[in-house]
PDB file of N, CA, C and O in Angstrom:
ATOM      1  N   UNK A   1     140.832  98.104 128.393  1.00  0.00           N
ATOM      2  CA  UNK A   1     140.780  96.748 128.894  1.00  0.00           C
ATOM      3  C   UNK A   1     139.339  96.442 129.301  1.00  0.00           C
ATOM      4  O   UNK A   1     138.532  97.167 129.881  1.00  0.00           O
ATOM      5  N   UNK A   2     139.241  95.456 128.950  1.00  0.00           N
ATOM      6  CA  UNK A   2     138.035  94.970 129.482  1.00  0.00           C
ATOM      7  C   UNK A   2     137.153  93.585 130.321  1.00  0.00           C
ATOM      8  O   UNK A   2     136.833  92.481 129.880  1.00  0.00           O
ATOM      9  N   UNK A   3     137.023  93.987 131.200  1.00  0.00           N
ATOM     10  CA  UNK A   3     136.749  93.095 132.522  1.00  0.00           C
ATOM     11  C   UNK A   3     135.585  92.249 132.856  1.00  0.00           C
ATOM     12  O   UNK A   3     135.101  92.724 133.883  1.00  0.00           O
ATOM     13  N   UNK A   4     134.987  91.338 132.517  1.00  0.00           N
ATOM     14  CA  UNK A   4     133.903  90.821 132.146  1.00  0.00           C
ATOM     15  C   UNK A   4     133.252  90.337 134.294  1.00  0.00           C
ATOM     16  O   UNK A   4     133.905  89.969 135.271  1.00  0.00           O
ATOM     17  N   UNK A   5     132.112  90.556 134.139  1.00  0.00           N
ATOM     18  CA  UNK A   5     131.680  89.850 135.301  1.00  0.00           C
ATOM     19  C   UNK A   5     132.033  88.240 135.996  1.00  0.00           C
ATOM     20  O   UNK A   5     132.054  88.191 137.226  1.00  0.00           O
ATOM     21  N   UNK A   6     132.207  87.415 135.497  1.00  0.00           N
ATOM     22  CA  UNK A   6     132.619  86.470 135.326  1.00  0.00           C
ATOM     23  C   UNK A   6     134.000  86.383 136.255  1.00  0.00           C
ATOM     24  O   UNK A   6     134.199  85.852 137.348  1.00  0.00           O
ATOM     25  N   UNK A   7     135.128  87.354 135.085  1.00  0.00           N
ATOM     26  CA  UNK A   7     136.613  87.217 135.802  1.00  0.00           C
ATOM     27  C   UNK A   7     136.218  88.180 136.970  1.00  0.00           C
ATOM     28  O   UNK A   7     136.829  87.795 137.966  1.00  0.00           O
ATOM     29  N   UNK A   8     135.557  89.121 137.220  1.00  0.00           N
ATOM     30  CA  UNK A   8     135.935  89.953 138.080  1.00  0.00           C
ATOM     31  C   UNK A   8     135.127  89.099 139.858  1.00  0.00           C
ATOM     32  O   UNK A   8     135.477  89.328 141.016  1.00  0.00           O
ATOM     33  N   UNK A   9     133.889  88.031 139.287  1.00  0.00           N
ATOM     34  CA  UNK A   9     133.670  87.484 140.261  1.00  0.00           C
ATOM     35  C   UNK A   9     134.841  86.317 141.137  1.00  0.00           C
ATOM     36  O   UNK A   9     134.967  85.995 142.319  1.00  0.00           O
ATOM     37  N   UNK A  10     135.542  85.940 139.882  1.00  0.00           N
ATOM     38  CA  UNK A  10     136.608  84.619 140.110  1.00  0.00           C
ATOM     39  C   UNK A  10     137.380  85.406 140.944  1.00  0.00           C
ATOM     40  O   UNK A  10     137.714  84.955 142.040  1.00  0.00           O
ATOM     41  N   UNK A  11     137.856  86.981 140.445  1.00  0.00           N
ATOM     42  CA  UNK A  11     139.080  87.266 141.368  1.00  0.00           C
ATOM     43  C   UNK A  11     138.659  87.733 142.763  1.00  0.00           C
ATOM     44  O   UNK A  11     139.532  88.047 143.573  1.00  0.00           O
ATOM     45  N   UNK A  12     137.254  87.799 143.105  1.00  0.00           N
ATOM     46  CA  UNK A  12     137.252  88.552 143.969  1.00  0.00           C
ATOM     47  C   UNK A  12     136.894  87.508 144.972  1.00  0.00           C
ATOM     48  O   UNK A  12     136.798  87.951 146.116  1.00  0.00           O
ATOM     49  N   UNK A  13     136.592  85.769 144.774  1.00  0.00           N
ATOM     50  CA  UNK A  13     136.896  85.051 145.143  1.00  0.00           C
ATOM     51  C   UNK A  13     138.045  84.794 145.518  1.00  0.00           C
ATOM     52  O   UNK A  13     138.315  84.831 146.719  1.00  0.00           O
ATOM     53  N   UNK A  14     139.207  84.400 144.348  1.00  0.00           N
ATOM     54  CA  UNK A  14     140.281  83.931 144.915  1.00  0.00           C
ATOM     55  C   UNK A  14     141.230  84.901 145.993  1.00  0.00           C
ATOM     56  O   UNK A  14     142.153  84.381 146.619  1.00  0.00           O
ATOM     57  N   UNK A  15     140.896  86.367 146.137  1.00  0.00           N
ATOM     58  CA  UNK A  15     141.543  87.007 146.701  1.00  0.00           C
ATOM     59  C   UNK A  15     140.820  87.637 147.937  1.00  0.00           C
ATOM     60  O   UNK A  15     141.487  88.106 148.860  1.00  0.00           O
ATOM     61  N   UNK A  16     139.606  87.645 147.950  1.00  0.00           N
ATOM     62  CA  UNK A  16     138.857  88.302 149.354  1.00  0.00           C
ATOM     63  C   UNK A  16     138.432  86.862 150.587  1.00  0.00           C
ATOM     64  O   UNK A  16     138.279  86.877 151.808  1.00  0.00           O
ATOM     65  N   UNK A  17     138.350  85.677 149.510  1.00  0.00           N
ATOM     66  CA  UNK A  17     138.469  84.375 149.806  1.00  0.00           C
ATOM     67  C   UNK A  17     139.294  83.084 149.383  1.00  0.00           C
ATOM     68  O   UNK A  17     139.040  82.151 148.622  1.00  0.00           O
ATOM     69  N   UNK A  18     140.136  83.333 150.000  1.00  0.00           N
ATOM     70  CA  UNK A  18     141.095  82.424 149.148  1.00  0.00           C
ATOM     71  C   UNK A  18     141.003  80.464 149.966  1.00  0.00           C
ATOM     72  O   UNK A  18     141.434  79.403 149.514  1.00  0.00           O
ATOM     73  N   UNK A  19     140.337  80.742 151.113  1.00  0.00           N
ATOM     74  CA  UNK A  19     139.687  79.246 151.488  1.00  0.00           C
ATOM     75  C   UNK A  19     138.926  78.668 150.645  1.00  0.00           C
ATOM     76  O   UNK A  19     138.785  77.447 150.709  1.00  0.00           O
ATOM     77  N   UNK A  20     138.186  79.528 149.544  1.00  0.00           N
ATOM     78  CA  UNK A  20     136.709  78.583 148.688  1.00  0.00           C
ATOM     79  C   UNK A  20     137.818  77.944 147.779  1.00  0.00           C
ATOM     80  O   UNK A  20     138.837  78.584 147.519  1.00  0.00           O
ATOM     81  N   UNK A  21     137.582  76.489 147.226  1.00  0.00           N
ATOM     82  CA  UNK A  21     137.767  76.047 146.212  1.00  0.00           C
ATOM     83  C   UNK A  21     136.640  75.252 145.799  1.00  0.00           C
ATOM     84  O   UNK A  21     137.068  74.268 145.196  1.00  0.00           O
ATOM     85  N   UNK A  22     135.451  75.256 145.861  1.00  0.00           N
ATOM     86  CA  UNK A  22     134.633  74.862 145.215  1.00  0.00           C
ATOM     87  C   UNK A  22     133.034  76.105 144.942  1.00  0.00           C
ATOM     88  O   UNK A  22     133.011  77.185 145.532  1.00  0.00           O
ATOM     89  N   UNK A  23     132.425  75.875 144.445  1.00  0.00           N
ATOM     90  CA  UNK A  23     131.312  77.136 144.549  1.00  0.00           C
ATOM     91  C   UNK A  23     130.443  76.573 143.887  1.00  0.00           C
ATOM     92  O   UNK A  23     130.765  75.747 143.033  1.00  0.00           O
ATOM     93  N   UNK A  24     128.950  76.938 144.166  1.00  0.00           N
ATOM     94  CA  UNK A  24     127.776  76.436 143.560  1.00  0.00           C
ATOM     95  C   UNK A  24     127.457  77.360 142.435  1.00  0.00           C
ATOM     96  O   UNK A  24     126.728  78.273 142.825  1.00  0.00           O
ATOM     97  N   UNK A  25     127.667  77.408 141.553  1.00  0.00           N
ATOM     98  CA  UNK A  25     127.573  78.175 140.428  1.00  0.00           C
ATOM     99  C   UNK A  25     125.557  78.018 139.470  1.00  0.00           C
ATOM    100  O   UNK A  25     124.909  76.972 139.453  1.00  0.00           O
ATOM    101  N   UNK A  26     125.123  79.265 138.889  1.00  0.00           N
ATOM    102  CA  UNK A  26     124.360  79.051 138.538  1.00  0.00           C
ATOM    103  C   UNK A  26     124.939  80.375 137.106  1.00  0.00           C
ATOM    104  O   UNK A  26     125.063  81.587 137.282  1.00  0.00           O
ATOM    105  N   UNK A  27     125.141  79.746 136.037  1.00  0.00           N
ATOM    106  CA  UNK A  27     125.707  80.228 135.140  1.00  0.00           C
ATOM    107  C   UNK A  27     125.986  79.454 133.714  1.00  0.00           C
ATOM    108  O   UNK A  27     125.708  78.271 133.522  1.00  0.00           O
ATOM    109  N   UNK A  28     126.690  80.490 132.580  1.00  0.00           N
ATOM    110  CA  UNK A  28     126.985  79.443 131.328  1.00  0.00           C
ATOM    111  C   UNK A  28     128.409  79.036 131.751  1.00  0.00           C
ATOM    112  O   UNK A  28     128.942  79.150 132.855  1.00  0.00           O
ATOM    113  N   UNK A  29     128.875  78.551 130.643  1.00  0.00           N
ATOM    114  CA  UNK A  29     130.486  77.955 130.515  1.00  0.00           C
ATOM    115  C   UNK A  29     131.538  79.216 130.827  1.00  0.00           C
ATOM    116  O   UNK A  29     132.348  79.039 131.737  1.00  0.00           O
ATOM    117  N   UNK A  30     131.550  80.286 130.213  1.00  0.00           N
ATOM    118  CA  UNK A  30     132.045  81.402 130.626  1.00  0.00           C
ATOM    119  C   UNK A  30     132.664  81.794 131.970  1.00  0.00           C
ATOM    120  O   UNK A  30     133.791  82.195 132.262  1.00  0.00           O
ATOM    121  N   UNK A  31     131.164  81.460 132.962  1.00  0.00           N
ATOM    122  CA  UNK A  31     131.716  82.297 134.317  1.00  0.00           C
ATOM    123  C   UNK A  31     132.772  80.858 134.777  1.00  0.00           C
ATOM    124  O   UNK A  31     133.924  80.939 135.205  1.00  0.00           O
ATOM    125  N   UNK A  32     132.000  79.624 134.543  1.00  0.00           N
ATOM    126  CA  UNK A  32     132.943  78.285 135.258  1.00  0.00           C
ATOM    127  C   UNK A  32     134.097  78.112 134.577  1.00  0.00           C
ATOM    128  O   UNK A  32     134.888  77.556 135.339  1.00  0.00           O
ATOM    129  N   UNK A  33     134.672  78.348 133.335  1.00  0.00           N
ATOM    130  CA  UNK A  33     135.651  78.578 132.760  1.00  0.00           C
ATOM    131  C   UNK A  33     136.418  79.463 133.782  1.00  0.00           C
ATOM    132  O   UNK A  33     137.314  78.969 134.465  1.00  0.00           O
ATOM    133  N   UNK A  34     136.027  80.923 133.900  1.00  0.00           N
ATOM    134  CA  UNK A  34     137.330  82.051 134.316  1.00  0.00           C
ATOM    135  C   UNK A  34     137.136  81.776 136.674  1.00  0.00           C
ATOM    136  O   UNK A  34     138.028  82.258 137.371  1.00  0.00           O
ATOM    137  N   UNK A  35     136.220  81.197 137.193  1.00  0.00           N
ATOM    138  CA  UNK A  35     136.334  80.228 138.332  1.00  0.00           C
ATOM    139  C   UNK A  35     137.250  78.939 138.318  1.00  0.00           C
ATOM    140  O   UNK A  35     137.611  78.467 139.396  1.00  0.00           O
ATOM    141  N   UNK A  36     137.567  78.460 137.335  1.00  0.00           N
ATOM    142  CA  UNK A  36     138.552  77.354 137.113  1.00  0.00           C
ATOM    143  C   UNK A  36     140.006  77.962 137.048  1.00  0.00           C
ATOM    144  O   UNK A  36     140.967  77.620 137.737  1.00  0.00           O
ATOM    145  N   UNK A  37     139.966  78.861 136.148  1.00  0.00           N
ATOM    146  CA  UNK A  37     140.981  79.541 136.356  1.00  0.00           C
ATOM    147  C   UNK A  37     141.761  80.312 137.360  1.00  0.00           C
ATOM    148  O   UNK A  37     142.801  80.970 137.371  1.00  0.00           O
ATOM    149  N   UNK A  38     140.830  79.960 138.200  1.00  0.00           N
ATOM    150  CA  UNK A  38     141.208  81.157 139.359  1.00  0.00           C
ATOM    151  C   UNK A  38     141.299  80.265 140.909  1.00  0.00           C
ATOM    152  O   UNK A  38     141.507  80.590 142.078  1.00  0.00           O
ATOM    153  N   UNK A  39     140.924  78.543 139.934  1.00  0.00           N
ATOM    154  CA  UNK A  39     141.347  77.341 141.114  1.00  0.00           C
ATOM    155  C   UNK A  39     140.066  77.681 141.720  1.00  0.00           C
ATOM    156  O   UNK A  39     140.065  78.475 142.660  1.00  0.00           O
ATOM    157  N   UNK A  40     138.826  77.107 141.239  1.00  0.00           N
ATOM    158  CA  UNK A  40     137.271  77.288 142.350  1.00  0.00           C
ATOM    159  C   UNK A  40     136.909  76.087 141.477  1.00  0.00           C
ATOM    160  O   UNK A  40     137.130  76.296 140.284  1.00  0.00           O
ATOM    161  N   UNK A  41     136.430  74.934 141.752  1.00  0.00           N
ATOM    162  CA  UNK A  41     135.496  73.747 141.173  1.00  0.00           C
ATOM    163  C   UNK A  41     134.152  74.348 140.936  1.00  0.00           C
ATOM    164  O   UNK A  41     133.684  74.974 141.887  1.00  0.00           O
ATOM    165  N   UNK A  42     133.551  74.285 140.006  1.00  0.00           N
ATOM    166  CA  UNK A  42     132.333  74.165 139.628  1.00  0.00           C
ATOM    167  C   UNK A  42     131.250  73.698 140.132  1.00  0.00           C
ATOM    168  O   UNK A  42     131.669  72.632 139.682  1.00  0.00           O
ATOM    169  N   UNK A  43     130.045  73.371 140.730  1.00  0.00           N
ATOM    170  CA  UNK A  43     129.588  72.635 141.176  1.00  0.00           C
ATOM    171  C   UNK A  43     127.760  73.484 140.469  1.00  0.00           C
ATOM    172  O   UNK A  43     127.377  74.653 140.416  1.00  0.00           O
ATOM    173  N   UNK A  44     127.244  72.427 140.145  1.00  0.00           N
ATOM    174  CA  UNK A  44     125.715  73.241 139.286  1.00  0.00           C
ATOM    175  C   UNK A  44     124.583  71.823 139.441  1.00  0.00           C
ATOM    176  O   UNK A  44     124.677  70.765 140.064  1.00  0.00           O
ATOM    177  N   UNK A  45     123.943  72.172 138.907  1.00  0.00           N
ATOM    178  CA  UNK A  45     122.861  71.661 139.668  1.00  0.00           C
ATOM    179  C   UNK A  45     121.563  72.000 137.714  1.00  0.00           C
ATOM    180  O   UNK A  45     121.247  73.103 137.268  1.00  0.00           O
ATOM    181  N   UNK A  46     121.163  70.518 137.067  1.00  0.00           N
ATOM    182  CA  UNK A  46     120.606  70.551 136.429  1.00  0.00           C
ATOM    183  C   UNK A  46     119.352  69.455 136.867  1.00  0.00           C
ATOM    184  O   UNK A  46     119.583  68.477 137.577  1.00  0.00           O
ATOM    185  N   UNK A  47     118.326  69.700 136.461  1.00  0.00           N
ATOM    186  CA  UNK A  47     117.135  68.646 136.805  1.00  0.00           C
ATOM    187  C   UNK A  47     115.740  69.111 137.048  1.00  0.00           C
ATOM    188  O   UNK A  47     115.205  70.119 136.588  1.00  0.00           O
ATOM    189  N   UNK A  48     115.301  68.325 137.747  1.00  0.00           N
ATOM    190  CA  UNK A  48     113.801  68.688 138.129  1.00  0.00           C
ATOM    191  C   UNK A  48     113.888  68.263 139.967  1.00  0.00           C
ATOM    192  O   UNK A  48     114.516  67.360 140.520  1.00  0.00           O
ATOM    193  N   UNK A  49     112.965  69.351 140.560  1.00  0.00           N
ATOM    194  CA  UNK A  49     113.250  69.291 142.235  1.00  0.00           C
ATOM    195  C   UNK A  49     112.114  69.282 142.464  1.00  0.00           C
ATOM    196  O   UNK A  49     111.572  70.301 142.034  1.00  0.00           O
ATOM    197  N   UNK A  50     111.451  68.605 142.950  1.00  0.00           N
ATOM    198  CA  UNK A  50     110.466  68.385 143.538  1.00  0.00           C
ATOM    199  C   UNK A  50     110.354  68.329 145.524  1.00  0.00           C
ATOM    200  O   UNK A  50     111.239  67.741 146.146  1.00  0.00           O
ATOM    201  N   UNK A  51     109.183  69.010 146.261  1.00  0.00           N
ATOM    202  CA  UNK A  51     109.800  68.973 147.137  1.00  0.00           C
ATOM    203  C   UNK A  51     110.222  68.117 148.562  1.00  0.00           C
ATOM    204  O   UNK A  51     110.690  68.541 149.618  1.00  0.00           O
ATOM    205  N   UNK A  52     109.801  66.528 148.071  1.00  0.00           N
ATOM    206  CA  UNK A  52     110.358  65.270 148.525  1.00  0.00           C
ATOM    207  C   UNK A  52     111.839  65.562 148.400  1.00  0.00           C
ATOM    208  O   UNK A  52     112.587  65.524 149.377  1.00  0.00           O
ATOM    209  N   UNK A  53     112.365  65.939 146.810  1.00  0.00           N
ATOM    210  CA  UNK A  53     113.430  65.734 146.527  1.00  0.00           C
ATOM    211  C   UNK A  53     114.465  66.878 147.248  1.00  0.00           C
ATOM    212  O   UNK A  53     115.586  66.701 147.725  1.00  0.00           O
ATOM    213  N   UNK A  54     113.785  67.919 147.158  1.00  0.00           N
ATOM    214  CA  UNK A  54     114.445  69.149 148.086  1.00  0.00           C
ATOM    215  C   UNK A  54     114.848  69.118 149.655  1.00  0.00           C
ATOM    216  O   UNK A  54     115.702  69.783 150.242  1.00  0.00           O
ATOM    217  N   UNK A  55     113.851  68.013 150.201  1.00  0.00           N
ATOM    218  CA  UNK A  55     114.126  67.482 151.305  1.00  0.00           C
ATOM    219  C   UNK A  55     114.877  66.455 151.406  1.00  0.00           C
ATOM    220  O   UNK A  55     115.247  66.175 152.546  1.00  0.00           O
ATOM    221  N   UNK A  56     115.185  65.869 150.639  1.00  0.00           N
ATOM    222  CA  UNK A  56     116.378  64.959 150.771  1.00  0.00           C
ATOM    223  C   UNK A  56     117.886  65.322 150.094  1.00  0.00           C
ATOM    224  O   UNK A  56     118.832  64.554 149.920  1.00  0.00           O
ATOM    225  N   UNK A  57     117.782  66.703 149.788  1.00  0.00           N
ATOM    226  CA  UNK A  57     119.162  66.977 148.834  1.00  0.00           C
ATOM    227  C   UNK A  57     120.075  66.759 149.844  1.00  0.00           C
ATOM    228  O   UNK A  57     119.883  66.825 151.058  1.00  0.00           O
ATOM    229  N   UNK A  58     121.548  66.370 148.967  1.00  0.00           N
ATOM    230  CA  UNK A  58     122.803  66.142 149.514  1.00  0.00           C
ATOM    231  C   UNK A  58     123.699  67.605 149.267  1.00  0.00           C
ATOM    232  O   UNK A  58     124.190  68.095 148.250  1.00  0.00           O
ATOM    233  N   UNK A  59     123.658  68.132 150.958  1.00  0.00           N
ATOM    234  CA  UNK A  59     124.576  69.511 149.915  1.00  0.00           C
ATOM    235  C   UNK A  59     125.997  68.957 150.421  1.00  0.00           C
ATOM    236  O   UNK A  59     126.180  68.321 151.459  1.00  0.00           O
ATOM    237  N   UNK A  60     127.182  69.412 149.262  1.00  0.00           N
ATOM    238  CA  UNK A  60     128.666  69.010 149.362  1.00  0.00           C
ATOM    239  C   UNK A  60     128.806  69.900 150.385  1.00  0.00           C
ATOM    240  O   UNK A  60     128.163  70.945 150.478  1.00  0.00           O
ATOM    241  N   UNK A  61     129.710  69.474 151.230  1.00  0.00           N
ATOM    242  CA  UNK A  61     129.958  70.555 151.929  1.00  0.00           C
ATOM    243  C   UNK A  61     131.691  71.048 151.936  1.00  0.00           C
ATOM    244  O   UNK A  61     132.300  71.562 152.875  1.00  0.00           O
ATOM    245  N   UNK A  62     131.999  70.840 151.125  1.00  0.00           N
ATOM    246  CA  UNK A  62     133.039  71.230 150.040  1.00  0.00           C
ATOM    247  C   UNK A  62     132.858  72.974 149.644  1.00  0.00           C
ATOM    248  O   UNK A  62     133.658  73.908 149.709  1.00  0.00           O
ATOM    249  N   UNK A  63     131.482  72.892 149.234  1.00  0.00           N
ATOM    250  CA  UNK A  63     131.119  74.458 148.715  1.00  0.00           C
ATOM    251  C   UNK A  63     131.362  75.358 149.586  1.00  0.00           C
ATOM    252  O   UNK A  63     131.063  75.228 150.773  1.00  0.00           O
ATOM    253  N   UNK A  64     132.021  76.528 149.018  1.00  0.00           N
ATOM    254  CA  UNK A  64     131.965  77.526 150.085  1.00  0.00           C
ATOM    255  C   UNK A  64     131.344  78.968 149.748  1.00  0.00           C
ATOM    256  O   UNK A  64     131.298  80.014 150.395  1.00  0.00           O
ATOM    257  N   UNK A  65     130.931  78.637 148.596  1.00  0.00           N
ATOM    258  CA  UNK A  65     130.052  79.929 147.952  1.00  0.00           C
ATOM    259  C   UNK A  65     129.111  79.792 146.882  1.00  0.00           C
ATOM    260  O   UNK A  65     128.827  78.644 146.541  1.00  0.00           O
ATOM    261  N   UNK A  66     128.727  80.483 146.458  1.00  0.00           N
ATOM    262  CA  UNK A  66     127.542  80.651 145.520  1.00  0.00           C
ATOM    263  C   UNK A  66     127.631  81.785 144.557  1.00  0.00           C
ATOM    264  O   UNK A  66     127.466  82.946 144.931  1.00  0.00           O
ATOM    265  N   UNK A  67     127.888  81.464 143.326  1.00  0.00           N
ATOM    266  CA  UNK A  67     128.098  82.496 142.417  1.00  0.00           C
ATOM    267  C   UNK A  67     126.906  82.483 141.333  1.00  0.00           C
ATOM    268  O   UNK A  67     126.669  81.432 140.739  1.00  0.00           O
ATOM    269  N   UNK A  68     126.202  83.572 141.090  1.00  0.00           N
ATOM    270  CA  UNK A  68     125.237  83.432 139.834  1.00  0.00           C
ATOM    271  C   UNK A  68     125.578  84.323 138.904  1.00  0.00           C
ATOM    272  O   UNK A  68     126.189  85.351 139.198  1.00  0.00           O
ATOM    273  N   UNK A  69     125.227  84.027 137.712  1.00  0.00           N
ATOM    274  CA  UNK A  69     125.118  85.029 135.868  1.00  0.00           C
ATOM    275  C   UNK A  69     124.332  84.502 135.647  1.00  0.00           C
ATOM    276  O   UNK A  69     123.451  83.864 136.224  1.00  0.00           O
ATOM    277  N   UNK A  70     124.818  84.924 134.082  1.00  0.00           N
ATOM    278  CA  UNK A  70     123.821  84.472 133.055  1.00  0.00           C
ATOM    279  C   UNK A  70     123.598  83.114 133.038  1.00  0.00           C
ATOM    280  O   UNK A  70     124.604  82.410 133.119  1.00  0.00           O
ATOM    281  N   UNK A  71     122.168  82.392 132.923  1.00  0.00           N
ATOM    282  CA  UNK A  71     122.076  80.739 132.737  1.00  0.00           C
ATOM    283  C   UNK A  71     120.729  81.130 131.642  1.00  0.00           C
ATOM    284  O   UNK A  71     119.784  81.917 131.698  1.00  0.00           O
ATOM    285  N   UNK A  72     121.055  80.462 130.982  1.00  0.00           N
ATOM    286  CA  UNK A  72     119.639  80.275 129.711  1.00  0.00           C
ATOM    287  C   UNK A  72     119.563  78.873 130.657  1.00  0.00           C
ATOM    288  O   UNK A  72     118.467  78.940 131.213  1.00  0.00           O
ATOM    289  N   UNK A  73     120.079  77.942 130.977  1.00  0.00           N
ATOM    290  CA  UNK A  73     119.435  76.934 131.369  1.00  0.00           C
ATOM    291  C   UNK A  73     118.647  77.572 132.691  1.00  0.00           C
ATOM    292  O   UNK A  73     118.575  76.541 133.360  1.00  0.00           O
ATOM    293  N   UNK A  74     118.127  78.407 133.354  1.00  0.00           N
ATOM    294  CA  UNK A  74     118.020  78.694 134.361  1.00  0.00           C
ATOM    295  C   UNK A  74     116.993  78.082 135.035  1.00  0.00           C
ATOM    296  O   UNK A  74     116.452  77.535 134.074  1.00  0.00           O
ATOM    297  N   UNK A  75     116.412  77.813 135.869  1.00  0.00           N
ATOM    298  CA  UNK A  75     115.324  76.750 136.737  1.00  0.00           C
ATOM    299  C   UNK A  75     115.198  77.185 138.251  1.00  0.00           C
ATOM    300  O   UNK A  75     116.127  77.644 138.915  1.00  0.00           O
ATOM    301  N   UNK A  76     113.841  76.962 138.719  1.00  0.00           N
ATOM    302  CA  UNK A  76     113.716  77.643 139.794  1.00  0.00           C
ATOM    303  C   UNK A  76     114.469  76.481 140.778  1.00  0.00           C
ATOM    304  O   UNK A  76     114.989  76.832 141.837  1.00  0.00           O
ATOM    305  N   UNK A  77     114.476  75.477 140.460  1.00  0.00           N
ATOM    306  CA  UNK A  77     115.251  74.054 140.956  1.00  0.00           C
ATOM    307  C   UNK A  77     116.406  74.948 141.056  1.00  0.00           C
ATOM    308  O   UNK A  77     116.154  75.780 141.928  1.00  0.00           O
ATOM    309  N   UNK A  78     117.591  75.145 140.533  1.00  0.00           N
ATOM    310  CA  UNK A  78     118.993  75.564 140.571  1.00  0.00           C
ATOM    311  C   UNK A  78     118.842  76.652 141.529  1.00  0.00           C
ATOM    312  O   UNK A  78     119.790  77.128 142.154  1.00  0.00           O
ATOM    313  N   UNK A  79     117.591  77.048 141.634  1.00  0.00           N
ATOM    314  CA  UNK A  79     117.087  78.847 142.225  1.00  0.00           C
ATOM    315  C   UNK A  79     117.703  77.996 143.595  1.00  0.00           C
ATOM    316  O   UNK A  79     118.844  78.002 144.057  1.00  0.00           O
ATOM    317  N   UNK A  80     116.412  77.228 144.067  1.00  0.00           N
ATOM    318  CA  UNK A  80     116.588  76.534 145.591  1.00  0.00           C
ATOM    319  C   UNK A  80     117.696  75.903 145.815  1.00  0.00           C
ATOM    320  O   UNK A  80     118.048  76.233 146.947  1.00  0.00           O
ATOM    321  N   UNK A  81     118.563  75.063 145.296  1.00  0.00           N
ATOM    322  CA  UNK A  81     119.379  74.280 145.373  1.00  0.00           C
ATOM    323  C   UNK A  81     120.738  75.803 146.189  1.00  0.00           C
ATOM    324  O   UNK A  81     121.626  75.824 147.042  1.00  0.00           O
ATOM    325  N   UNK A  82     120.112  76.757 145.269  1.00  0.00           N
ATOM    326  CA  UNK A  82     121.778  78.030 145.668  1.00  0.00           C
ATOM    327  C   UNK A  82     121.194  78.512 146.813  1.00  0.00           C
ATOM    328  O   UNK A  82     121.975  78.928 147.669  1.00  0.00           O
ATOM    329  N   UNK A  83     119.738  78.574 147.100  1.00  0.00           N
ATOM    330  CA  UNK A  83     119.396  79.169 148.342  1.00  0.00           C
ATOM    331  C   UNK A  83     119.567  78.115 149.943  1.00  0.00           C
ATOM    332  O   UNK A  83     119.481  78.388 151.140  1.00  0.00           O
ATOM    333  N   UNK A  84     119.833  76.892 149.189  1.00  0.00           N
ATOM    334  CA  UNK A  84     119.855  75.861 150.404  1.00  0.00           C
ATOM    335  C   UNK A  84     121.490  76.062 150.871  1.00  0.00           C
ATOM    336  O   UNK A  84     122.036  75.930 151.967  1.00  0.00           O
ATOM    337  N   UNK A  85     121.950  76.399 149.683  1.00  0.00           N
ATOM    338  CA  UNK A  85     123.371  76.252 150.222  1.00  0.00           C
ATOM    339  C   UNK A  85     123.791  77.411 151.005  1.00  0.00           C
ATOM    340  O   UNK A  85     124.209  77.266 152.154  1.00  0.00           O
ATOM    341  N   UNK A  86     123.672  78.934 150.260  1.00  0.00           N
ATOM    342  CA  UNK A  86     123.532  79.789 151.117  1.00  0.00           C
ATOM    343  C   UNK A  86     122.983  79.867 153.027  1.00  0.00           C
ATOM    344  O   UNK A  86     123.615  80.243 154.014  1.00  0.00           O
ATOM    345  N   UNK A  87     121.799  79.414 152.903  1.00  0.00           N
ATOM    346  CA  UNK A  87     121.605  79.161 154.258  1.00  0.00           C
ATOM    347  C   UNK A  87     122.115  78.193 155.180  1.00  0.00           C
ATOM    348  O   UNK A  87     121.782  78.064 156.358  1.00  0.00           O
ATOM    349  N   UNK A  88     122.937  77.538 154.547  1.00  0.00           N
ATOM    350  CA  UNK A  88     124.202  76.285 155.090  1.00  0.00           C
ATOM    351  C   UNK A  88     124.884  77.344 156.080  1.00  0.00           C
ATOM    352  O   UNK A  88     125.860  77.019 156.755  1.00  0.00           O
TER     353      UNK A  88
END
């Protein structure tokens, strides 16, 4: 059998935390696919951040975690955006 990072992050969400249903994800379709599955909203972050704009971000406060993989889209923007939330 084989257990991909992805599902093994979703389950260890839905079961070590079963309050998160939303998460700031920095990842491909894959990990937010098997997080959907496991009842966690998606929440990602594409763009350009500048740091006017970093100072005015809106964080959801819905989120209750922060999950990262693989992102080919990856950006140091998405970097800060997961570190702002973290320090929430």
């Amino acid at each position: 059998e084989v257990v991909t990072s992805a599902f093994a992050a979703a389950i260890l969400l839905q079961t070590a935390y079963p309050e998160v249903r939303k998460a700031f994800v920095i990842g491909q379709a894959g990990l937010i696919d098997e997080l959907f599955l496991a009842g966690i909203e998606a929440v990602t972050f594409r763009g350009p951040l500048d740091e006017p704009a970093f100072a005015q971000l809106q964080l959801d406060p819905q989120v209750g975690a922060v999950v990262s993989g693989w992102d080919t889209g990856f950006s140091w923007a998405s970097l800060a955006v997961a570190s702002a939330y973290v320090q929430r």
